[in-house]
N, C-alpha and C positions, 0 to 999 in steps of 0.2 A: 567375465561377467558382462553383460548387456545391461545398460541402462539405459532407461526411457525416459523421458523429460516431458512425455505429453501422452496423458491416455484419454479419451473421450469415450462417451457413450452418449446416447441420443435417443429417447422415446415419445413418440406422438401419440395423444389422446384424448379424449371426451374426460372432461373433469367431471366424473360422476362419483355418488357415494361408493359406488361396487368396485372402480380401476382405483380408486385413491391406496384401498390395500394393495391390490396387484402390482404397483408402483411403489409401494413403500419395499415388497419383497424382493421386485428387481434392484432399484436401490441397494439392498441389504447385501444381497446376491454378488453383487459389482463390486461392492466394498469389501465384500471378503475374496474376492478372486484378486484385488490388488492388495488386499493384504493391508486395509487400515479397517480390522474388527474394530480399533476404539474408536471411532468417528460414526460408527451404525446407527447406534443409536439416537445421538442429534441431530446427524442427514434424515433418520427417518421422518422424524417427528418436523423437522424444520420444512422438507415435502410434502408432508401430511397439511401443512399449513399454509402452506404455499397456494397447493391446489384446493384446498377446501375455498379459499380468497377467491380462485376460480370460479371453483363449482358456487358460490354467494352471488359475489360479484358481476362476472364478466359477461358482455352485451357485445356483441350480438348473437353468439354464442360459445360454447363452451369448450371448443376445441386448445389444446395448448399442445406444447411442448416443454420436456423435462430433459434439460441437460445436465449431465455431471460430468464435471474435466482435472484429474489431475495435472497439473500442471507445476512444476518445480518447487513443489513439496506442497500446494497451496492445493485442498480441493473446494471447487466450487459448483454448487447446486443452483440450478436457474430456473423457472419456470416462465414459458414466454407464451403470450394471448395476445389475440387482437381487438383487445378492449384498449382504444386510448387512453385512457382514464389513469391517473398512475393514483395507487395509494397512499395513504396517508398513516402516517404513525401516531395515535391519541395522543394529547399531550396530558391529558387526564387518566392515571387507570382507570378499568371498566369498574363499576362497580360489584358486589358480591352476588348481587340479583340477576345481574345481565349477561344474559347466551353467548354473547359474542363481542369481538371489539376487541380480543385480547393476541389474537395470530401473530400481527407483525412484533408487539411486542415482546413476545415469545422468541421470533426468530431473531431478536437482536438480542435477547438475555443469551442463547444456545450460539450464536456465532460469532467469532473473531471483529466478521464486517457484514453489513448487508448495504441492499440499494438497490435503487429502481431507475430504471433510462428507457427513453423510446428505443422501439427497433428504429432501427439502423434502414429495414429491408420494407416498410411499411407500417399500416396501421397498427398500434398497438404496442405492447412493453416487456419489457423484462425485470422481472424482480429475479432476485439472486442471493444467496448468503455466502460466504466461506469460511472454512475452516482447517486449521493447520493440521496437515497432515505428517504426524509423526509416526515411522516406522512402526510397527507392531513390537510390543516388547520382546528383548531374545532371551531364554534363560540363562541365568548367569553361569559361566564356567567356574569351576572348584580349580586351586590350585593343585595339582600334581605332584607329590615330593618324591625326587627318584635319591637316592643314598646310593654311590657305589662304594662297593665293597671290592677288593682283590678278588680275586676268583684263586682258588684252593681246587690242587687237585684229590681225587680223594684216595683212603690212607689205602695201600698195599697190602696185603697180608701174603706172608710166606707160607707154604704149607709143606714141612719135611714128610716125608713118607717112611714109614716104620717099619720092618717084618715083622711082624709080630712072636714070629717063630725062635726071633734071634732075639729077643729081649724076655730076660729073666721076670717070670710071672708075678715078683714081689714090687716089682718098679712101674711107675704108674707112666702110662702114655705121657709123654708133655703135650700139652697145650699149645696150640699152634701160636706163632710168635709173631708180632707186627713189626715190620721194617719201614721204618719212614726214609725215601730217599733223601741224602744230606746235602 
């Protein structure tokens, strides 16, 4: 068996209301081609919020990029913009009236870890969450009981052959006899 220690995927995009699906489904798509179905769901939702912070947020426009890397059992979801600006986490929840303000706090209840860092490569940031990727559940094996038994061969039967011509009409055929080898 092959094992990989690093898988990447890499998509560029316009953070608009219309690709934010389209991205949730690649996402969704990736994660079940490596085979962590139970992380789908809060990769979606944690990119779905990612990029919406985006598509709000980010000046001077709206261009990013969505990275997802497994990487030694750890997957980690990025979105990276060249908005300077790094986010901020409320330290107040939003309240029950209020539209928004609630994203990053979301992706920190849904992940392991999250955070924000300048690129590295110019203007602008990467926010990122991750979360542990454990193998897809396998279904359990049933024990097996094997019993051996001897093996027996099976029983012989002899079979006399009669003339019938030469046996008196009052005496009844015998019944053919089983000999078991001794």
């Amino acid at each position: 068996m092959i094992s990989h220690s690093r898988r990447h995927c890499v998509v560029e995009l316009q953070a608009l209301p219309s690709r934010i699906g389209q991205i949730r489904r690649i996402v969704s798509a990736q994660l079940r081609h490596w085979q962590l179905d139970p992380l789908i769901d809060r990769a979606a939702l944690g990119v779905t919020e990612l990029l919406s912070n985006v598509h709000r947020h980010a000046q001077p426009d709206k261009t990013c990029v969505v990275e997802i890397e497994l990487r030694l059992g750890r997957l980690t979801v990025s979105v990276i913009d060249s908005d300077p600006r790094l986010p901020v986490l409320r330290g107040a929840p939003a309240g029950p009236l209020e539209t928004s303000g609630r994203g990053l706090a979301l992706v920190e209840a849904l992940s392991e870890a999250w955070g924000v860092r300048e690129r590295p490569d110019g203007p602008g940031k990467v926010v990122w969450f991750s979360l542990t990727a454990a193998p897809a559940p396998v279904a359990p094996t049933l024990p097996v009981s094997i019993v051996a038994r001897p093996a027996r061969e099976p029983a012989r039967t002899v079979v006399v052959a009669v003339d019938p011509a030469t046996v008196p009409a009052v005496l009844p055929v015998p019944a053919p006899v089983a000999v078991r080898p001794g």
